[in-house]
Backbone bond lengths (Angstrom), bond angles and torsions (degrees), N, CA, C in turn:
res aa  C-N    CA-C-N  psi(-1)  N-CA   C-N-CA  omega(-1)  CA-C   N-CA-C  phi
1 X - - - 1.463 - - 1.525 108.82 -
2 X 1.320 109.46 132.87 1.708 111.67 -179.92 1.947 104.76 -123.32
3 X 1.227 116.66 120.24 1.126 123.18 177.82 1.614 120.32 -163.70
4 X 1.683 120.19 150.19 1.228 114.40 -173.66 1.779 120.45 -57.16
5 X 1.371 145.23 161.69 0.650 128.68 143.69 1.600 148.98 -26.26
6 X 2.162 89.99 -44.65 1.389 80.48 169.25 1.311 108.31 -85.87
7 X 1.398 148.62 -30.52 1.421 115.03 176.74 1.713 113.15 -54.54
8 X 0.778 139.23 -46.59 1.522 130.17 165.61 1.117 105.32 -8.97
9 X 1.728 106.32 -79.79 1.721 121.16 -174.63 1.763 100.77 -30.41
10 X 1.627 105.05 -64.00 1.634 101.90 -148.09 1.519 101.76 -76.67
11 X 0.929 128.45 -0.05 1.731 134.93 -173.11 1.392 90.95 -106.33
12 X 1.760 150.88 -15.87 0.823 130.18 135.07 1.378 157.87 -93.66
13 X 1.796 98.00 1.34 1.403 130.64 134.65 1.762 113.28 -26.54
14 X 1.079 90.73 -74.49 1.654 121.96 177.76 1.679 114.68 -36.17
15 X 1.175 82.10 -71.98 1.638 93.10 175.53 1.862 118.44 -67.92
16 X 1.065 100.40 -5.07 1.526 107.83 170.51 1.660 123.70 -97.84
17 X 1.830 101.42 -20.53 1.276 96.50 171.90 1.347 120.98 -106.44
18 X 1.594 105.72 -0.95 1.588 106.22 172.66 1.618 92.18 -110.03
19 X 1.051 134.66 25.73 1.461 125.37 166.11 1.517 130.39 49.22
20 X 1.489 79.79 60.45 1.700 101.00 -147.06 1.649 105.85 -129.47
21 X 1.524 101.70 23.94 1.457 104.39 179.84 1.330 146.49 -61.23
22 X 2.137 98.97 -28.21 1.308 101.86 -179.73 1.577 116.04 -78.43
23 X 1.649 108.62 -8.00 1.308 101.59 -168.03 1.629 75.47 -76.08
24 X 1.024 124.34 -118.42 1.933 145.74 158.34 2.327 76.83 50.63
25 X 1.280 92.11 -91.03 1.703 77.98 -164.40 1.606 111.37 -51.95
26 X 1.064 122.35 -21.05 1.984 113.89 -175.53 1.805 86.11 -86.46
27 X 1.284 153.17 2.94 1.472 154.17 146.93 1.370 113.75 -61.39
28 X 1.452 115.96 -70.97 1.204 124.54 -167.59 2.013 116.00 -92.27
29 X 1.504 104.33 -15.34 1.576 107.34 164.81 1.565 115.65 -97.08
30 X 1.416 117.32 6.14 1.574 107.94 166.72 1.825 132.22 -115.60
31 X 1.556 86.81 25.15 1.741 87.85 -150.21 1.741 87.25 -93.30
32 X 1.589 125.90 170.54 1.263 111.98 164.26 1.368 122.42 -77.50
33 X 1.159 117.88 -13.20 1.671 129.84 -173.67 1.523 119.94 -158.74
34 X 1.173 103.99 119.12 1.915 135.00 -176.42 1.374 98.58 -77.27
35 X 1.005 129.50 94.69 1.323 117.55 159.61 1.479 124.10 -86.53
36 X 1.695 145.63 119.97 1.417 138.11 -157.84 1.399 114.02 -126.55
37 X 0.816 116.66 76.89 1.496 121.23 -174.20 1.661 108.90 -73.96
38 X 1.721 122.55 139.02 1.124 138.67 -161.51 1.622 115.84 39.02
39 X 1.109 113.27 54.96 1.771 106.12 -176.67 1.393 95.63 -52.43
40 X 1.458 144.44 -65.66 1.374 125.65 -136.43 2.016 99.78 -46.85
41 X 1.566 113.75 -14.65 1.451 93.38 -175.02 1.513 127.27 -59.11
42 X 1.138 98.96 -24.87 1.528 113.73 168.66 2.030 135.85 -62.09
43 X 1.548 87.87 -1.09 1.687 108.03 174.46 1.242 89.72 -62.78
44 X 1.962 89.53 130.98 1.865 89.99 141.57 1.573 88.85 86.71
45 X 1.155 142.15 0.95 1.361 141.55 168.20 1.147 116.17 -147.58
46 X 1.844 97.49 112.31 1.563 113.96 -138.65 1.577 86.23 -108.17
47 X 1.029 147.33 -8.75 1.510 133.07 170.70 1.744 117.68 -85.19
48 X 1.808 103.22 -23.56 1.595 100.05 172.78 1.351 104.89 -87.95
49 X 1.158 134.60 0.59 1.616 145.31 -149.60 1.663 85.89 -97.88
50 X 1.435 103.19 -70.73 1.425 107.92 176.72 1.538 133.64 -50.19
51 X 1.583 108.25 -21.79 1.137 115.65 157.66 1.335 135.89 -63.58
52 X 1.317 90.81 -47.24 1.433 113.95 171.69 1.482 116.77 -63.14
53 X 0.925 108.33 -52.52 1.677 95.15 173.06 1.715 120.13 -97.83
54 X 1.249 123.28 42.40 1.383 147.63 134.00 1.622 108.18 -75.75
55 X 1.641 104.73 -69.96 1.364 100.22 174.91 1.213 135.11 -54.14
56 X 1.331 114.75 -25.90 2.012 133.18 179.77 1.971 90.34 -64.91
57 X 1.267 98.86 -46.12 1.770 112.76 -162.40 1.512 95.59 -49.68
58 X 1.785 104.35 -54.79 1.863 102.32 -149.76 1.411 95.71 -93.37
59 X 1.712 128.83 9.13 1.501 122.92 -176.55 1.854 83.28 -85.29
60 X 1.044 108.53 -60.00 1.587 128.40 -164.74 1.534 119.12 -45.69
61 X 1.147 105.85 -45.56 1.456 132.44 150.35 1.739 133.30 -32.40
62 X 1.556 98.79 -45.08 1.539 121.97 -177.53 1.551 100.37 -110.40
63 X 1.346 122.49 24.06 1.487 129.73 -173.03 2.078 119.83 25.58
64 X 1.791 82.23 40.60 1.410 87.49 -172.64 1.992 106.31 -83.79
65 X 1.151 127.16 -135.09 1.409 118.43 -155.85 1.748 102.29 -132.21
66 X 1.192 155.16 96.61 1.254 147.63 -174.60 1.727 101.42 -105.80
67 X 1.878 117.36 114.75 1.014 123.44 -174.81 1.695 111.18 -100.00
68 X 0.903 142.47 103.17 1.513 143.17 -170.32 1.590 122.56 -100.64
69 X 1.052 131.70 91.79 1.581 114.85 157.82 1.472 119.02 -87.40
70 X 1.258 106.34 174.05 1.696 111.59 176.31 2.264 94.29 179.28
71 X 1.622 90.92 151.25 0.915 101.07 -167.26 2.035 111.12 -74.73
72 X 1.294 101.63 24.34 1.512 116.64 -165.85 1.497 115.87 -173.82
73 X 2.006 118.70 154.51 1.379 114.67 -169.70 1.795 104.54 -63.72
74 X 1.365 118.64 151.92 1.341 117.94 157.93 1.206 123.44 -10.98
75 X 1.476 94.43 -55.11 1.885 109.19 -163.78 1.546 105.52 -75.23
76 X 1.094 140.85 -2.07 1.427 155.62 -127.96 1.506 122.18 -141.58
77 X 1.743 101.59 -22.60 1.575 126.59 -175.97 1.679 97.57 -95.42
78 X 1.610 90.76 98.31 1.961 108.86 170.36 1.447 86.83 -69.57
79 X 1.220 127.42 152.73 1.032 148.10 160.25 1.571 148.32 104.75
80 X 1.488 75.47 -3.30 2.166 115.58 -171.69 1.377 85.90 -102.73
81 X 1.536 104.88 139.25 1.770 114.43 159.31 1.450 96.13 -75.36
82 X 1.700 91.92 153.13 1.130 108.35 -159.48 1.683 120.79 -81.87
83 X 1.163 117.63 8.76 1.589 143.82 170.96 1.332 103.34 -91.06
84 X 1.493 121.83 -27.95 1.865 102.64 178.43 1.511 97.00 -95.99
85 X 1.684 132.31 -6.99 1.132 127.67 -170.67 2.023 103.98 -90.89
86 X 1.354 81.23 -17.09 1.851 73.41 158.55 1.271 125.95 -115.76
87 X 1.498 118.40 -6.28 1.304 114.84 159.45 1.261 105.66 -52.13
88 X 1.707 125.42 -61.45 1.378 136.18 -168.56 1.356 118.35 -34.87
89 X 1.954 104.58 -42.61 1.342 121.49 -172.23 1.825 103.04 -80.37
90 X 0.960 123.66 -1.46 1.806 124.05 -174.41 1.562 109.41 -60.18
91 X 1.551 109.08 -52.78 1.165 100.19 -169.28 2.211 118.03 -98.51
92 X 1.304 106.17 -129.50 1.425 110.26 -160.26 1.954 75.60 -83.53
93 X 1.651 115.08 131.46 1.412 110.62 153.50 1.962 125.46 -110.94
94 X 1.054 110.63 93.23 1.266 115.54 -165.79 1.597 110.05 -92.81
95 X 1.383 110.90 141.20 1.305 134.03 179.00 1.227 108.61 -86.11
96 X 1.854 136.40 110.40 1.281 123.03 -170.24 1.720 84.20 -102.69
97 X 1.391 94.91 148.07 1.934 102.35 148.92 0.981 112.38 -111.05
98 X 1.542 95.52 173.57 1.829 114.33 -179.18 1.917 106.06 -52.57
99 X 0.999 103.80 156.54 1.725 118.87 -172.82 1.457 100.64 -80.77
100 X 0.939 132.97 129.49 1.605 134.15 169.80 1.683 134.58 -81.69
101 X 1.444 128.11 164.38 0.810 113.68 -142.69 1.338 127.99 -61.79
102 X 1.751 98.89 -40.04 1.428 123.21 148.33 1.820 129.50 -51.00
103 X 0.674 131.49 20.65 1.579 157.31 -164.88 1.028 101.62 -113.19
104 X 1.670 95.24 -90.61 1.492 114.17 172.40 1.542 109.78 -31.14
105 X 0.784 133.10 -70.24 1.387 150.37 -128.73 1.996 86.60 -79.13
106 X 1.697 99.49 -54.53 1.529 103.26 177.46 1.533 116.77 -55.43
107 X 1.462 118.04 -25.63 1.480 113.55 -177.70 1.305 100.87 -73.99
108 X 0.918 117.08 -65.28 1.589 135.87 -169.44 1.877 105.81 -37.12
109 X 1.321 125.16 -51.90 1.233 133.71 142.03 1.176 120.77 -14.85
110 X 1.649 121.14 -69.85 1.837 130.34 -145.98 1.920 75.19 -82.49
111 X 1.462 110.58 -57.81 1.589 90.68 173.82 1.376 157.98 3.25
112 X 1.713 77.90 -84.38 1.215 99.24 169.28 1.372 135.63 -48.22
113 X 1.860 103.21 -52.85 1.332 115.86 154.91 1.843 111.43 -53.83
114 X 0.681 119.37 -43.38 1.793 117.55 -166.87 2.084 88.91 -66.38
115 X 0.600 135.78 -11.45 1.380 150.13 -171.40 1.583 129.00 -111.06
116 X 1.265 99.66 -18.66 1.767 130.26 -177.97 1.559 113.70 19.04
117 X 1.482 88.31 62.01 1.282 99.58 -167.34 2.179 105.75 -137.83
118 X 1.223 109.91 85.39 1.003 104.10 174.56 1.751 149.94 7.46
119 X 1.144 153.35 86.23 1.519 139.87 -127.29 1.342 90.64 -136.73
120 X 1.318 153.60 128.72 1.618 148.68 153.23 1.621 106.35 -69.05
121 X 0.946 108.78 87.03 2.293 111.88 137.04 1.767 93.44 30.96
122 X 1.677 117.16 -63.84 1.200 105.20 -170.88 1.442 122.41 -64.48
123 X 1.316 85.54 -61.07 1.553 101.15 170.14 2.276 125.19 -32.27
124 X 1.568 99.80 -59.34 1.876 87.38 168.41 1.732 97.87 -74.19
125 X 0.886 142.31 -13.74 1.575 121.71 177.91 1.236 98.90 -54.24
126 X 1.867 103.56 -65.76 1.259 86.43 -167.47 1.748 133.94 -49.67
127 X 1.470 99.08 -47.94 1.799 100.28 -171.15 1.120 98.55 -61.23
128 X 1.606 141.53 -16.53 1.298 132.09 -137.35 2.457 85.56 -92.98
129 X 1.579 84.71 -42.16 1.189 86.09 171.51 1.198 133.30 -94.09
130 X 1.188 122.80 12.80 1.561 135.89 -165.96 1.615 91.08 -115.13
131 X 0.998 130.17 -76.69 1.956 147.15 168.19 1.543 101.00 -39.83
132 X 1.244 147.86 74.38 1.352 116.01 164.91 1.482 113.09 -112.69
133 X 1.355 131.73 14.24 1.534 119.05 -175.50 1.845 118.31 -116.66
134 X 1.764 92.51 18.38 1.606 87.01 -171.72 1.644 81.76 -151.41
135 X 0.972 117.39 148.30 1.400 145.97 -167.64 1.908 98.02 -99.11
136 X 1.620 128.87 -51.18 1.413 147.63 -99.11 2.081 56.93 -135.89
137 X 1.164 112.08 -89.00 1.570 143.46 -177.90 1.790 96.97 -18.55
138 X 1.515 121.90 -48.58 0.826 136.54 175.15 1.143 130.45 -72.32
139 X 0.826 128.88 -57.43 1.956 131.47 150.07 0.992 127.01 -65.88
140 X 1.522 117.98 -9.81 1.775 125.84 149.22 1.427 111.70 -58.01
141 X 1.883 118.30 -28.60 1.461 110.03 -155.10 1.652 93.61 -91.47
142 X 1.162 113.08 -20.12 2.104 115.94 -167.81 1.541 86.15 -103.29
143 X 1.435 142.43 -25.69 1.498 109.35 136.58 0.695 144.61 -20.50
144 X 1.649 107.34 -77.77 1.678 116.24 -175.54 1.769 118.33 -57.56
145 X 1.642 88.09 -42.99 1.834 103.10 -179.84 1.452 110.73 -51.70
146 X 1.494 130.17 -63.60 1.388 131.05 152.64 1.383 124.23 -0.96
147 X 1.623 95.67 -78.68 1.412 115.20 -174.87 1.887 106.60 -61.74
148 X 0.850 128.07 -46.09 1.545 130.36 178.75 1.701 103.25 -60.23
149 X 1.090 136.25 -14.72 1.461 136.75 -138.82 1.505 84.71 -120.48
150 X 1.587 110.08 -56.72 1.669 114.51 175.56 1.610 118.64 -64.91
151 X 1.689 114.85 -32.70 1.357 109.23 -178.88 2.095 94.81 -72.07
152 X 1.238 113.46 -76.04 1.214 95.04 -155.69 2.285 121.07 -75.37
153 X 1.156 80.56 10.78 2.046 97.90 152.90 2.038 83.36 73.21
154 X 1.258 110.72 52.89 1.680 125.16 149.48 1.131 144.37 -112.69
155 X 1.078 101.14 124.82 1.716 97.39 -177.18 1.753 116.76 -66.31
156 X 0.949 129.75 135.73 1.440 145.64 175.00 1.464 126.35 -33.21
157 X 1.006 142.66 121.83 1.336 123.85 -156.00 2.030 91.65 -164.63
158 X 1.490 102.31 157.30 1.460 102.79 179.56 1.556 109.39 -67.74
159 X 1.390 113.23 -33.61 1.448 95.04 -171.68 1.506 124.22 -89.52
160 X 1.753 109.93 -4.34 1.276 134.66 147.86 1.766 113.96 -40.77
161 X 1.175 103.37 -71.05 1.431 119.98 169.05 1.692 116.18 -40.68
162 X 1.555 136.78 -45.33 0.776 163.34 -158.66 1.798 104.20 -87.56
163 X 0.868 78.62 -37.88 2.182 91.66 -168.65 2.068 89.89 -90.70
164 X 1.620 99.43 -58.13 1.989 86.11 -164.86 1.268 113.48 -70.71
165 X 1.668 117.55 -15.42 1.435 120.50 -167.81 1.651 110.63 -115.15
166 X 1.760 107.66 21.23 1.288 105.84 175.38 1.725 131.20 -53.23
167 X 1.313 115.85 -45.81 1.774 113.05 176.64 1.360 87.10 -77.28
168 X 0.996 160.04 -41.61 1.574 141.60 -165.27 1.872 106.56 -64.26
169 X 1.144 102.35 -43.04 1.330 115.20 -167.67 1.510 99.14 -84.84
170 X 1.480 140.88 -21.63 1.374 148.08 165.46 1.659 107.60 -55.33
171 X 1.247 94.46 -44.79 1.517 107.62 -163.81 1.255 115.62 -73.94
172 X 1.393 112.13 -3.46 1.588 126.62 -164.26 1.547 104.30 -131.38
173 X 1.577 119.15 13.05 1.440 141.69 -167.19 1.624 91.49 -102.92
174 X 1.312 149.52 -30.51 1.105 125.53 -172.38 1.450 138.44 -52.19
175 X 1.719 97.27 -33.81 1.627 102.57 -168.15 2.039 108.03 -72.61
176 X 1.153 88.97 -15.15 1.785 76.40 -163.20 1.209 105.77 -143.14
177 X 2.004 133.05 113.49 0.946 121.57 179.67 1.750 123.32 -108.81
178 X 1.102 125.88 -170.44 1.462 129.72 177.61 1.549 107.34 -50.42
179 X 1.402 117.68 -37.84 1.630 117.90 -148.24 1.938 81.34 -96.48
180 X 0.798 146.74 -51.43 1.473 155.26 148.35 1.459 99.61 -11.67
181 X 1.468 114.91 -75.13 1.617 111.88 -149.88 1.964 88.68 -71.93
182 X 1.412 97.59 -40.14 1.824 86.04 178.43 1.742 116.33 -63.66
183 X 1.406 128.40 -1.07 1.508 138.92 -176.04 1.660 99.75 -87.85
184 X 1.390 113.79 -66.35 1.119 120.34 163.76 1.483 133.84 -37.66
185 X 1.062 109.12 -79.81 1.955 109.08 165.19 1.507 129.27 -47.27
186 X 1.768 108.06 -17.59 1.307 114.99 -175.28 1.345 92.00 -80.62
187 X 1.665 133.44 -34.56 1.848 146.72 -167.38 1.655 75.35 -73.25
188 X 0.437 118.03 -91.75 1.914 136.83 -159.04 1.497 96.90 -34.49
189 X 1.367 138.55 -30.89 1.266 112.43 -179.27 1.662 105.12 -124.24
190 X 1.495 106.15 -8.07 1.764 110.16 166.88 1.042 101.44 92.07
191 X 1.404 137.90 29.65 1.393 160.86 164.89 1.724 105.37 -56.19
192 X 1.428 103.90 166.01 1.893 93.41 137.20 1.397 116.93 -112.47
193 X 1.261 108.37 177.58 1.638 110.32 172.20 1.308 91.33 -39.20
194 X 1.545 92.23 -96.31 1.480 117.56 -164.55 1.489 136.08 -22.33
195 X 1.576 117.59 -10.92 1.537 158.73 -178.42 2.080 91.43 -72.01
196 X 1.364 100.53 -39.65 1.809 104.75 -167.57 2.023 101.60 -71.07
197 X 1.470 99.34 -26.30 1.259 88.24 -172.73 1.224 104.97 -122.93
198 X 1.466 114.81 6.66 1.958 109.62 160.26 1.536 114.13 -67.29
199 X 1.303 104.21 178.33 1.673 133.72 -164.37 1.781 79.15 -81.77
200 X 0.903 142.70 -51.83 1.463 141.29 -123.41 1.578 114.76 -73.97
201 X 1.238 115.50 116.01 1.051 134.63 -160.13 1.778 126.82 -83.24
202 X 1.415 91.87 -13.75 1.634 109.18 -175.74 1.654 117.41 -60.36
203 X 0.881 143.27 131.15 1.771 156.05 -138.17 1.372 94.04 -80.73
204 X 1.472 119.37 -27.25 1.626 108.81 178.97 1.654 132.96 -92.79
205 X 1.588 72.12 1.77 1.921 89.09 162.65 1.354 109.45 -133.86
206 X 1.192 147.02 -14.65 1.171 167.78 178.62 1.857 109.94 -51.84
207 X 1.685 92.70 -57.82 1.440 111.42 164.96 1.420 125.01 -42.79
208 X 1.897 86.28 -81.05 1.757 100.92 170.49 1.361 126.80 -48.32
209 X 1.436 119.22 -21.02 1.621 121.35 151.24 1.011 125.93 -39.10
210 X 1.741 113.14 -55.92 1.322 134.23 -164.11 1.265 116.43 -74.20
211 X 1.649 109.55 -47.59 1.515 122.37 159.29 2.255 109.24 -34.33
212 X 1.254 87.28 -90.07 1.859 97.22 161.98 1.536 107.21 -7.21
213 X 1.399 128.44 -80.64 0.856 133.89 -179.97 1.408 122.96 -34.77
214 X 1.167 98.65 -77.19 1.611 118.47 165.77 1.574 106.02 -24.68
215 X 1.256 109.59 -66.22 1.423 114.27 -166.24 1.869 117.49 -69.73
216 X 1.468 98.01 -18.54 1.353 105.71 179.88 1.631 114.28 -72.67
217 X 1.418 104.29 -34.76 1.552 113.31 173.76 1.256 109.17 -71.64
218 X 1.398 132.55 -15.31 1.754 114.71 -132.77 1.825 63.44 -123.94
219 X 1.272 143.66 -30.28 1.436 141.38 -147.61 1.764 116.06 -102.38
220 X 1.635 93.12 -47.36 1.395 116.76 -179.33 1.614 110.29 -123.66
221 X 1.548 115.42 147.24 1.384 132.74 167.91 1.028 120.46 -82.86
222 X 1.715 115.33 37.92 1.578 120.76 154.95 1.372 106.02 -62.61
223 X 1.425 103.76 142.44 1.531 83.54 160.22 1.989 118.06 -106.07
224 X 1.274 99.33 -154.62 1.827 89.54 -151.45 1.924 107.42 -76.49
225 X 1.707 121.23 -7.18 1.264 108.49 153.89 1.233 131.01 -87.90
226 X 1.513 121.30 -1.99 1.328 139.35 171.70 1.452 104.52 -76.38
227 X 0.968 134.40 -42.63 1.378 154.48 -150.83 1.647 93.81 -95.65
228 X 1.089 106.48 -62.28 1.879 111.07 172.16 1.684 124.95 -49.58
229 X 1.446 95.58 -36.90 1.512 112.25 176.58 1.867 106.17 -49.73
230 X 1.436 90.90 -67.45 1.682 109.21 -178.79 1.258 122.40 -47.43
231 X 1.271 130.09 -23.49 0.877 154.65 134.15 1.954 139.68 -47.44
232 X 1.089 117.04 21.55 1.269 119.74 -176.67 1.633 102.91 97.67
233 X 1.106 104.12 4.15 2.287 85.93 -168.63 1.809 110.38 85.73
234 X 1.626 107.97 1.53 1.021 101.85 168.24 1.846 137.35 -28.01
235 X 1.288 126.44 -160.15 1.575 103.23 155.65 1.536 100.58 -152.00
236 X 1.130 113.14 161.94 1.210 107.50 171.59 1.484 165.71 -5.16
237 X 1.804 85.34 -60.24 1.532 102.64 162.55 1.783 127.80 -58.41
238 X 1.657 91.05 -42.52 1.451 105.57 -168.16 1.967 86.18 -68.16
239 X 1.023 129.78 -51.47 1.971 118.54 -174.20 1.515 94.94 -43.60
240 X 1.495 115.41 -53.94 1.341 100.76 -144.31 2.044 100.43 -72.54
241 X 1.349 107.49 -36.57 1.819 107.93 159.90 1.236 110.27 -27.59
242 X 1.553 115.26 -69.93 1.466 106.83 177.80 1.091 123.55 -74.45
243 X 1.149 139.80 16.97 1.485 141.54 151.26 1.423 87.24 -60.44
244 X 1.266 104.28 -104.84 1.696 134.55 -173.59 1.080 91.43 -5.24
245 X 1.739 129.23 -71.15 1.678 119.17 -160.02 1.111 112.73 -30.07
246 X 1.715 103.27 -71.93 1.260 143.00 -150.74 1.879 104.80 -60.34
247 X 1.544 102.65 -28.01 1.406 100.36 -161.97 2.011 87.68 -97.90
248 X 1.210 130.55 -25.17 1.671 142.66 157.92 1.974 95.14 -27.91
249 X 2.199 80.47 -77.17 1.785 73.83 -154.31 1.988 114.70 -78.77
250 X 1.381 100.90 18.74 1.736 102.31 -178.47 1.901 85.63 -77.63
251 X 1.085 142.04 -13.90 1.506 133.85 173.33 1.283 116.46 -102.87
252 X 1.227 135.31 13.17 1.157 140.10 -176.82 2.045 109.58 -130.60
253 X 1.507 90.83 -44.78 2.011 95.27 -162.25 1.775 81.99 -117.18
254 X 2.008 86.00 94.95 1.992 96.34 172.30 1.885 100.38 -70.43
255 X 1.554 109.94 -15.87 1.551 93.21 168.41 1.893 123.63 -58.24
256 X 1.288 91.85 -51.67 1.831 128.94 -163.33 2.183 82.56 -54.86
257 X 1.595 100.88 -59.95 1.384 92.37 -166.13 1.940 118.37 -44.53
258 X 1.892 83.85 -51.18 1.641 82.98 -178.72 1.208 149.00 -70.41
259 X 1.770 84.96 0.19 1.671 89.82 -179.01 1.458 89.37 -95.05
260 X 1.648 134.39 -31.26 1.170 113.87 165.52 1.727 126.36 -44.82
261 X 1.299 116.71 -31.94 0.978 106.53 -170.74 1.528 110.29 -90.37
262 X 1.270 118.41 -20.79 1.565 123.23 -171.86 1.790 108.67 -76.33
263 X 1.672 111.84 -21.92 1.677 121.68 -175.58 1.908 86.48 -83.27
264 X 1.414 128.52 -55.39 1.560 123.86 173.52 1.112 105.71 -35.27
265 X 1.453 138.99 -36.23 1.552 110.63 -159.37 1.198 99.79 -106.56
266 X 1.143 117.97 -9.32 1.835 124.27 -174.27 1.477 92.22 -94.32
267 X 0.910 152.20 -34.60 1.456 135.15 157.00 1.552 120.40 -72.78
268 X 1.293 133.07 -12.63 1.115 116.99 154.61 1.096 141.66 -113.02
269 X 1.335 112.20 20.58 1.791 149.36 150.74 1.261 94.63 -34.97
């Protein structure tokens, strides 16, 4: 069985007010594997606490399998009596990190296929790099995208992606903005700021503009007159040019690509 903590809680809420306990423990004490997602929700609530570690007791007992996450080590969870915080600590305690870019990028793939539904290269880059702190969050978004693509009979496209997965993709807009990615690339090529939103036409700022640009679309869910604004009052057309350039010479100048790719990870560090 795999479920959050708090449904645990409210399914044993439940079973306490319809008096329905022995089923609830012969449910959760016979399965081969407990799965507990976010335990710390369970701090501070000392009757599911106690449940819970009855059930940890009689899984442990039958050398069956108890799976635990929490947003912190055992030893670390204020709010757990301190007998389920060493049960917790008994077995293997592993530190997961965030999934990487290539990860991402591989789920998003097996997906697609599990979905048999066509995906463009551009398209998981992007979510792969736009989505990075939820695994669940992430294959919810080439869900939904899928499903929108099959209801109104379209093929998939970045700016498809961009339009059905806009509040998802907002919500994932905090860490890094336009005036940022133009701070960065201006350090990176010895520019000034202010060079991103001059007239000045010379190839050694001209570029690093274009770069900026590029990265402002590919980073943040501005869209391309928002993006133009920041930019001098630019307009539209001229962002989406420097898209195109920029995305031309990333197959031609393996320099041009890597510094594109080396300013991406330093902004989303």
């Amino acid at each position: 069985i795999y479920l959050s903590a708090e449904k645990f809680m409210y399914q044993f809420i439940r079973a306490l007010r319809f008096k329905d306990t022995v089923a609830f423990k012969d449910q959760f004490r016979s399965v081969d594997v407990l799965m507990i997602d976010d335990v710390q929700f369970i701090s501070g609530k000392d009757s599911t606490q106690e449940e819970f570690f009855h059930t940890f007791n009689a899984l442990v007992d039958q050398n069956r399998q108890v799976i635990v996450s929490a947003d912190k080590s055992p030893s670390d969870l204020e709010g757990l009596e301190e007998r389920l915080r060493s049960r917790l600590g008994w077995g293997l305690v592993a530190d997961i990190h965030p999934t990487t870019y290539e990860l991402r990028l591989g789920i998003l793939g097996s997906k697609a296929d599990q979905l048999g539904t066509p995906v463009p290269e551009k398209v998981m880059e992007f979510l792969a790099h736009k989505i990075a702190s939820n695994v669940r969050e992430l294959e919810g978004a080439l869900n939904r995208l899928v499903a929108h693509a099959q209801l109104v009979g379209r093929s998939i496209t970045l700016e498809t992606a961009q339009e059905v997965l806009h509040d998802l993709l907002r919500a994932h807009d905090r860490r890094v903005t336009v005036e940022e990615i133009q701070k960065r690339v201006a350090e990176h090529y010895n520019i000034r700021v202010a060079d991103m939103s001059s007239a000045r036409r010379a190839r050694q700022v001209a570029r690093p503009r274009q770069m900026a640009m590029y990265l402002s679309k590919a980073l943040t869910s501005k869209s391309l007159p928002e993006i133009g604004r920041k930019f001098g009052g630019r307009d539209h057309t001229t962002v989406m040019h420097a898209v195109r350039k920029i995305d031309e010479l990333i197959a031609t100048d393996a320099s041009l690509a890597e510094d594109l790719e080396l300013l991406r990870r330093m902004l989303e560090c």
